[in-house]
TORLUM-449069 format. One line per 10 residues: number of its first residue (from 1); their letters; for each residue x, y, z of C-alpha. Coordinates in Angstrom, 1 decimal, always signed. Example, Ala and Ser with C-alpha at 12.3 -4.5 7.8 and 13.67 -1.06 7.14 Angstrom:
BEGIN
1) AS) +12.3,-4.5,+7.8 | +13.7,-1.1,+7.1
//
This chain:
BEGIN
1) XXXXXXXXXX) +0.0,+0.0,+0.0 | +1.6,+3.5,-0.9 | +1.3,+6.1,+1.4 | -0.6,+9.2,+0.7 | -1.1,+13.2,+1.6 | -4.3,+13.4,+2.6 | -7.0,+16.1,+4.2 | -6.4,+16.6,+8.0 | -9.9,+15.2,+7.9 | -9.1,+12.3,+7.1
11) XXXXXXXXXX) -7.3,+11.5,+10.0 | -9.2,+13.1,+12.6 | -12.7,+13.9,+13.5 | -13.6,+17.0,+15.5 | -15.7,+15.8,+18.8 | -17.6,+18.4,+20.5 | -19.9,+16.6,+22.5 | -21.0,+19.6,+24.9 | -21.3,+19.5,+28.4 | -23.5,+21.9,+30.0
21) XXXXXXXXXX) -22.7,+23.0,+33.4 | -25.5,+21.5,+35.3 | -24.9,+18.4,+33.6 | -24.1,+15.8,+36.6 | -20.8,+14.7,+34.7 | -19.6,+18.7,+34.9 | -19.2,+18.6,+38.4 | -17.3,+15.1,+38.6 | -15.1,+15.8,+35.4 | -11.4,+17.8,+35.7
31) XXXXXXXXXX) -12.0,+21.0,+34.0 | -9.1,+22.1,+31.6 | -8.1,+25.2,+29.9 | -5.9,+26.9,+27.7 | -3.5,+27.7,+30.4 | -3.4,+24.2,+31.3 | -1.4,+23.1,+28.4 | +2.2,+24.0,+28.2 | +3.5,+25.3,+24.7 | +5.4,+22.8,+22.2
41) XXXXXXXXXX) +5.3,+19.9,+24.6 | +1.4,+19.7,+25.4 | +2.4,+18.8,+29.1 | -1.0,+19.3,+31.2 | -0.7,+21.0,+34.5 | -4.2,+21.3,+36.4 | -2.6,+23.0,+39.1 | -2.8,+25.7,+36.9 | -6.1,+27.6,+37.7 | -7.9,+28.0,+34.6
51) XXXXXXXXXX) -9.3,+31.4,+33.5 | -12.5,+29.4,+32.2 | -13.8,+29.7,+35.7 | -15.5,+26.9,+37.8 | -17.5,+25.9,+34.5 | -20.3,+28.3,+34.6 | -20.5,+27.8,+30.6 | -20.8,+25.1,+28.3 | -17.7,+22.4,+27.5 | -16.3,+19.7,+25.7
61) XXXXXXXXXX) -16.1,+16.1,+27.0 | -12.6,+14.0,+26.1 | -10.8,+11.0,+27.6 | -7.4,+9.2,+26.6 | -8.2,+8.7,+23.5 | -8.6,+11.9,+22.2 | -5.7,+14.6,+21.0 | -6.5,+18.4,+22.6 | -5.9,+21.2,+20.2 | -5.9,+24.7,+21.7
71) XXXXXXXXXX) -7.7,+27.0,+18.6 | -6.9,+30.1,+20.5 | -3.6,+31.6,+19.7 | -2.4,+28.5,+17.4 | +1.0,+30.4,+17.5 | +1.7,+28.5,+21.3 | +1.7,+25.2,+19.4 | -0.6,+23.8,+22.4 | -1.6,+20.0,+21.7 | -2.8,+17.7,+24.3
81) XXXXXXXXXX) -2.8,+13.9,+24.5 | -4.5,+13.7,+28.2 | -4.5,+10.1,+30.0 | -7.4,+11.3,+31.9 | -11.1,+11.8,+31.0 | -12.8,+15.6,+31.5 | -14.4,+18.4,+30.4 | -12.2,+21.1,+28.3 | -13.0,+24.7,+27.5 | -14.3,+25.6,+23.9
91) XXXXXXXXXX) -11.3,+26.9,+23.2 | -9.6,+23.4,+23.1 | -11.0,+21.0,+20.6 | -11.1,+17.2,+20.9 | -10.0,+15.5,+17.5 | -10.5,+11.9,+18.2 | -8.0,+9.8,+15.9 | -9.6,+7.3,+12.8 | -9.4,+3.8,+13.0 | -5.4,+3.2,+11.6
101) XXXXXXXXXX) -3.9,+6.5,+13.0 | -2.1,+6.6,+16.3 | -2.9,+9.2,+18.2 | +0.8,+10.1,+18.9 | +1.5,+10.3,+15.5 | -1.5,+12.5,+14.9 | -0.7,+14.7,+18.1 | +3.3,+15.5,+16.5 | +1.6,+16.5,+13.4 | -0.2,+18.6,+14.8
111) XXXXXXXXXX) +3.0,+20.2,+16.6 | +4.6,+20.4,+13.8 | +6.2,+24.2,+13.0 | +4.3,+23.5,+9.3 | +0.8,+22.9,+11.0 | +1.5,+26.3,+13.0 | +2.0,+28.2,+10.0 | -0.9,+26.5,+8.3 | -3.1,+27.4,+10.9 | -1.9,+31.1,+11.6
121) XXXXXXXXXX) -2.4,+31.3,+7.6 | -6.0,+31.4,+8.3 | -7.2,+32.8,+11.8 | -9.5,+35.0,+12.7 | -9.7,+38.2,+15.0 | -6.5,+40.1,+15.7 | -6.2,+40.6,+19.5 | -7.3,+37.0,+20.3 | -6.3,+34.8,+16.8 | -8.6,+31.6,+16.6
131) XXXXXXXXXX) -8.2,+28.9,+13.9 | -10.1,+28.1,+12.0 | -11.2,+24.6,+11.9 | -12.9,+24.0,+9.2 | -9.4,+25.4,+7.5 | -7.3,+23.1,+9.0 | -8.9,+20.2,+8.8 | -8.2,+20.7,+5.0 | -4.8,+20.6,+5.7 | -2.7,+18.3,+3.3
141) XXXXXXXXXX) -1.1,+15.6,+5.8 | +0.9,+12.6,+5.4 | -0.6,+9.5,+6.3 | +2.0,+6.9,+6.9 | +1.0,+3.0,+7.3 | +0.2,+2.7,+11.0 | +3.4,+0.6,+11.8 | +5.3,+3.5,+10.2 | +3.3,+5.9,+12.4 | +4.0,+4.2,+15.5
151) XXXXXXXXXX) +8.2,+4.2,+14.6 | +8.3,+7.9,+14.3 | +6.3,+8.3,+17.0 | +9.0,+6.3,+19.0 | +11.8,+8.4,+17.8 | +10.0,+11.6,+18.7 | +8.7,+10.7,+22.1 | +12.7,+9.2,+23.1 | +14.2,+12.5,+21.8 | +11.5,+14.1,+23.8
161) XXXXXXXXXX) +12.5,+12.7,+27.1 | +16.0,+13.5,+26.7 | +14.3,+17.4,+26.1 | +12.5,+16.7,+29.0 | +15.5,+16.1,+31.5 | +17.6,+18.7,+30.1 | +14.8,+21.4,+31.2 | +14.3,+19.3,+34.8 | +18.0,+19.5,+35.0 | +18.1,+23.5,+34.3
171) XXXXXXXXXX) +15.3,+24.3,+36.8 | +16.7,+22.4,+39.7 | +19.9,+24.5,+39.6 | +17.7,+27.5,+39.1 | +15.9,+26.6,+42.6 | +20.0,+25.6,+44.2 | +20.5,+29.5,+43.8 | +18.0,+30.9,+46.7 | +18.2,+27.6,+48.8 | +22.1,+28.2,+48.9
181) XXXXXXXXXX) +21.3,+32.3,+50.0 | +19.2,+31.1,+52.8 | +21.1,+28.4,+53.9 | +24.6,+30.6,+54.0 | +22.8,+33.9,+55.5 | +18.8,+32.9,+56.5 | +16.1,+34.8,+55.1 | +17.0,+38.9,+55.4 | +13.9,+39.9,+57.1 | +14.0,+38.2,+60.1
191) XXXXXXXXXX) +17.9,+38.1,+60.0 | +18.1,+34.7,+62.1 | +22.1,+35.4,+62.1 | +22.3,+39.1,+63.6 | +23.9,+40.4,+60.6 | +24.6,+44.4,+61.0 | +21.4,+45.6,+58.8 | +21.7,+48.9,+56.6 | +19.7,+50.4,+54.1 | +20.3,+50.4,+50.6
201) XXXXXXXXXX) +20.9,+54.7,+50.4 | +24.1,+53.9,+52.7 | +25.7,+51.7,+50.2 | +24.9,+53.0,+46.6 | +27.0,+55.7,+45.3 | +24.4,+57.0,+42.9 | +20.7,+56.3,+41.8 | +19.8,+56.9,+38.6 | +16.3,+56.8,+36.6 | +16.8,+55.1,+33.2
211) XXXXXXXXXX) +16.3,+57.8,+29.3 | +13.2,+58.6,+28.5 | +14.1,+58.8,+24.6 | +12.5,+57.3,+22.2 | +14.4,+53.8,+21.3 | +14.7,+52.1,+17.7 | +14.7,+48.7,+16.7 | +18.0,+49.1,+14.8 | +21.5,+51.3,+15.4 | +20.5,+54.4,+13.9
221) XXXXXXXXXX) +24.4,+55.9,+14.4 | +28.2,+54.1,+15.1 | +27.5,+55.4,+18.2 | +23.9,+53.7,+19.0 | +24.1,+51.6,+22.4 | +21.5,+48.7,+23.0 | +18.9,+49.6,+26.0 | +18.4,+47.4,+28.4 | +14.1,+47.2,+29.5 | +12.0,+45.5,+31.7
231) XXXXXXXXXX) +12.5,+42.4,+29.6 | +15.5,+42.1,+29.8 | +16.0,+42.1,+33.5 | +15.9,+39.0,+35.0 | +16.4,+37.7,+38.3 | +20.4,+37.1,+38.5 | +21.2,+38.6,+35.3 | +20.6,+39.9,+32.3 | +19.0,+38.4,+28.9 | +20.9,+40.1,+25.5
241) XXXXXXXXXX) +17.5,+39.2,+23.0 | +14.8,+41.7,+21.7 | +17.0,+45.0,+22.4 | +16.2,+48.5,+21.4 | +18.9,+50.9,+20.2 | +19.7,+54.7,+21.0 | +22.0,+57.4,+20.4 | +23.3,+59.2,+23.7 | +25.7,+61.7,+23.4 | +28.4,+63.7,+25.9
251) XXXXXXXXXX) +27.5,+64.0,+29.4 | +24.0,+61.8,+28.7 | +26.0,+59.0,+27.4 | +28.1,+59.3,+30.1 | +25.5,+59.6,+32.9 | +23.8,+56.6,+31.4 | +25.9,+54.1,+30.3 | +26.5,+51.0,+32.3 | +29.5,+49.7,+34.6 | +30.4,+46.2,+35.5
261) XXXXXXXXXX) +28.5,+45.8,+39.3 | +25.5,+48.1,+38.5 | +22.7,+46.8,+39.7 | +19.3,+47.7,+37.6 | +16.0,+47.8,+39.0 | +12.6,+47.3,+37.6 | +10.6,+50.9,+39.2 | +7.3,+51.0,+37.0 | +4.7,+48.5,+35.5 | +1.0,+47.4,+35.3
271) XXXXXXXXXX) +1.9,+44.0,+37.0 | +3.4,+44.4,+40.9 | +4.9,+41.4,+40.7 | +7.8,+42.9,+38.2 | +8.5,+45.8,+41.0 | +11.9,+45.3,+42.0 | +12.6,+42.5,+40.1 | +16.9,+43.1,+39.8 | +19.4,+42.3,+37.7 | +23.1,+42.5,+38.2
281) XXXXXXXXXX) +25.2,+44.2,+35.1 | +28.7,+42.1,+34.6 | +29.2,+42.6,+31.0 | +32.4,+43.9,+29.2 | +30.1,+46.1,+26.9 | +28.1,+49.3,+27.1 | +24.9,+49.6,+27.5 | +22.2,+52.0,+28.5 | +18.8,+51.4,+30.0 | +15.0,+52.6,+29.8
291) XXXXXXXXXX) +13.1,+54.5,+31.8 | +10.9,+52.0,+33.7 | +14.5,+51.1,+35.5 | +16.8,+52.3,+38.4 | +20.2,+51.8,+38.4 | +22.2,+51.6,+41.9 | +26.1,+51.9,+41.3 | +27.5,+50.8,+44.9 | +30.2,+52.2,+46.8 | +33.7,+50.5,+46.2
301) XXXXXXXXXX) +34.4,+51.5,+50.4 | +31.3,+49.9,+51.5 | +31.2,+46.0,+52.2 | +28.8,+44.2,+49.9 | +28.7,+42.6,+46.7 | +26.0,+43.3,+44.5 | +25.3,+39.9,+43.3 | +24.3,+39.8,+46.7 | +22.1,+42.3,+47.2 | +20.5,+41.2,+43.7
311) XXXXXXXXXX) +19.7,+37.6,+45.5 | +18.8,+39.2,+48.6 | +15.8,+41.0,+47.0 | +14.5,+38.5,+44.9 | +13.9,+36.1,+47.9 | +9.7,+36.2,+48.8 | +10.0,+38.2,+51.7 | +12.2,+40.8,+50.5 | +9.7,+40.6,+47.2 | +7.0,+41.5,+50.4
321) XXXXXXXXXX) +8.6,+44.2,+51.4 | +9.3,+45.9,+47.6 | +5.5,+45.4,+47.3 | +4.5,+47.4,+50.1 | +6.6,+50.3,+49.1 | +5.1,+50.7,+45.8 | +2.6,+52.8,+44.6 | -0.2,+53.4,+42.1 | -0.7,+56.1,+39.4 | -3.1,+55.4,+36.2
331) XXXXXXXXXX) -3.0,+51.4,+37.0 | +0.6,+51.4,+37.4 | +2.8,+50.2,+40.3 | +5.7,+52.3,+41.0 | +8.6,+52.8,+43.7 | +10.4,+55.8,+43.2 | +14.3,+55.9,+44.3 | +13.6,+57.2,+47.3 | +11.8,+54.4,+48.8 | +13.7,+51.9,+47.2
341) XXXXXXXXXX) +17.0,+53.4,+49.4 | +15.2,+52.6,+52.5 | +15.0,+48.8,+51.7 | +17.2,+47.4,+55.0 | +19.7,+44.7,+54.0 | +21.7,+42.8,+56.4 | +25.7,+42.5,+55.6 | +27.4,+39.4,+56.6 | +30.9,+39.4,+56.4 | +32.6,+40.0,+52.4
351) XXXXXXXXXX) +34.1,+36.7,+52.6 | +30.8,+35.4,+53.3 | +29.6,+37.4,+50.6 | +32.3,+36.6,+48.0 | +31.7,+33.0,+48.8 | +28.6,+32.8,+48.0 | +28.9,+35.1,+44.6 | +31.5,+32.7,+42.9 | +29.0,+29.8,+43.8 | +26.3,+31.4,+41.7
361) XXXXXXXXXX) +28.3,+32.5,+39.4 | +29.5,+28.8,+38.7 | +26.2,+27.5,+38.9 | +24.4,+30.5,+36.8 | +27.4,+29.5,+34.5 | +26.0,+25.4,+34.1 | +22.4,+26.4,+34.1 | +23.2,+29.0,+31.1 | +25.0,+25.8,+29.6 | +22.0,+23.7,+30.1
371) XXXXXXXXXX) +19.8,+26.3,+29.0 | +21.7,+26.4,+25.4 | +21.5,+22.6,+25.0 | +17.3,+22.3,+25.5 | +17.4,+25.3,+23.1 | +19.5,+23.4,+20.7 | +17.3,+19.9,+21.9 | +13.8,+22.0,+21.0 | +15.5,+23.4,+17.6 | +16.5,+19.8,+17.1
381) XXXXXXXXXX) +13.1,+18.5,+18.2 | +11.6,+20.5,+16.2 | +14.0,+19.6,+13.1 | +13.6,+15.9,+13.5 | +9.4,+16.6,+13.3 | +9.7,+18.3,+9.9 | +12.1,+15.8,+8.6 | +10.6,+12.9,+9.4 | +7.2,+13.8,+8.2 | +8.7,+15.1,+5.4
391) XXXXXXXXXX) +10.6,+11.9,+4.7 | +7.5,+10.3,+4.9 | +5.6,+12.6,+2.4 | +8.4,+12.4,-0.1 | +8.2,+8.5,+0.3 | +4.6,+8.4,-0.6 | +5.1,+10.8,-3.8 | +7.7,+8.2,-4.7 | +5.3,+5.4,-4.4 | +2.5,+6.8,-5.6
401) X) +4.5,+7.7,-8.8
//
């Protein structure tokens, strides 16, 4: 038998039995949403609270043998092969596989980045993109012999377990970074050790609010530096991707550009949970930095290390303490420099200190490593999808021919 490309619909057949919310099965069934579904890898988490709310509308019944498609935003690539029977939100749409396709197979092709694109070729609404189903299930797809289906479904689902530990591996040494603070120095606030507590206006040299120019996309001079904004600031350092570009000149330059040790703070945004989110600046480069941020450039006579100080405030009850300082204009949080200065921290002793920065530093070091190789694993991943469905198309037009 030669393999052929067939319509999506062929494969698949869209299930929306609906479940009305005073149905007896509603309140007995796990409820899943959107959020529930992680991008790429369809992983299901129903700790996640789901903004469907406790099922006051109208869902969709599945169980283990149906694949999940989220229609909403197709661009998050979220597909779902639950082991579980519920209810789903509208949003996500139970294909239940034909008799001769596995549903693995049917739940990679959906992952696939061509699928993506084949969808987002055809959505509706702007703000919140939908596919469109009746679109995609006229989607040309390969349809392997079910033995064949079942081999590349192998391959993908060992090359995604080696994925999966790589990102299991990366988060555990991204939780080792705050349980190593605590354990060295307790948590600041209550200051278990009787460290000598002072506040931040005692050790910074200078605080300084961020330009309020207008940034480009590109360099517009030689002379363009990259601004650094509230997504590039991440807890323990600071992430180089989606940068803006502006021209400073003279004393502005000067006044603006970034040292080795500053420490930039996140002053300004709609969410509170960003407010005094820190980053520490250790880069052999210039760089300046927007508006929504405070840099705090520490004296060299006083006895801390800003890495530090950056830990420090990103432990909860520090977070607590930022949080109660802020304030509200037009829907936006804000701490102005002022009250950020009075933020007490404790000082243990600089060798203490020093200690504990080349630990993190060594261990920020691996998880940047381990970072790069799930990149290059989900690029891979992603690679080895395309090509093997494409190997399996091309067969087909060979034996079809």
């Amino acid at each position: 038998m030669s393999p052929r490309i067939v319509p999506l619909a062929e494969l698949c057949d869209l299930d929306r039995r609906g479940l009305r919310p005073d149905d007896p099965d509603a309140a007995r069934l796990p409820l899943l949403g959107v959020e529930n579904v992680a991008s790429g890898t369809g992983a299901v988490n129903l700790d996640t609270r789901s903004r469907v709310g406790e099922g006051k509308s109208t869902s969709f019944r599945f169980d283990d043998r149906h694949v999940l498609y989220a229609k909403l935003r197709p661009y998050l690539n979220k597909v779902a092969t639950p082991e579980f029977a519920g209810r789903c939100s509208t949003e996500l749409v139970p294909l239940l596989p034909r008799p001769g396709v596995d549903r693995g197979f049917l739940a990679y092709l959906l992952r696939r980045r061509e699928t993506v694109a084949f969808a987002m070729s055809s959505v509706t609404g702007s703000r919140m993109p939908r596919a469109d189903m009746k679109a995609l299930m006229s989607m040309p797809a390969p349809l392997p012999p079910l033995d064949e289906q079942r081999r590349i479904v192998d391959i993908l689902n060992r090359a995604a377990r080696i994925q999966a530990l790589r990102r299991r591996a990366a988060d555990r040494l991204r939780e080792f970074v705050p349980a190593l603070f605590v354990r060295m120095f307790g948590d600041p606030v209550e200051n278990p050790m009787g460290w000598e507590v002072r506040p931040l206006a005692d050790l910074v040299q200078e605080f300084r609010y961020g330009t309020s120019r207008k940034c480009f996309d590109r360099p517009d001079s030689e002379d363009a530096l990259p601004v650094l904004r509230i997504p590039n600031v991440l807890h323990g350092g600071v992430n180089w991707t989606n940068l803006k570009f502006i021209t400073l000149l003279g004393d502005e330059r000067e006044k603006l550009k970034l040292a080795r040790g500053d420490i930039l703070f996140v002053r300004t945004n709609g969410n509170p949970e960003y407010i005094g989110r820190c980053a520490v600046f250790s880069e052999y480069r210039d760089a300046a930095y927007a508006s929504y941020l405070i840099r705090a450039r520490f004296r060299r006579s006083e006895p801390v290390y800003p890495e530090y100080v950056s830990a420090a405030l990103a432990l909860p009850t520090m977070r607590q303490i930022l949080l109660r300082l802020t304030r509200t204009t037009a829907g936006n949080y804000n701490i102005s420099i002022d009250l950020l200065g009075r933020v007490r921290i404790p000082l243990p002793p600089l060798t203490l200190q020093h200690r504990y920065t080349e630990t993190v530093k060594a261990a920020r070091a691996v998880v940047r490593l381990g970072e790069s190789r799930t990149r290059v694993a989900a690029a891979l991943m992603a690679s080895l999808v395309s090509e093997l469905f494409q190997t399996s198309s091309s067969e087909r037009g060979t034996h079809s021919a």
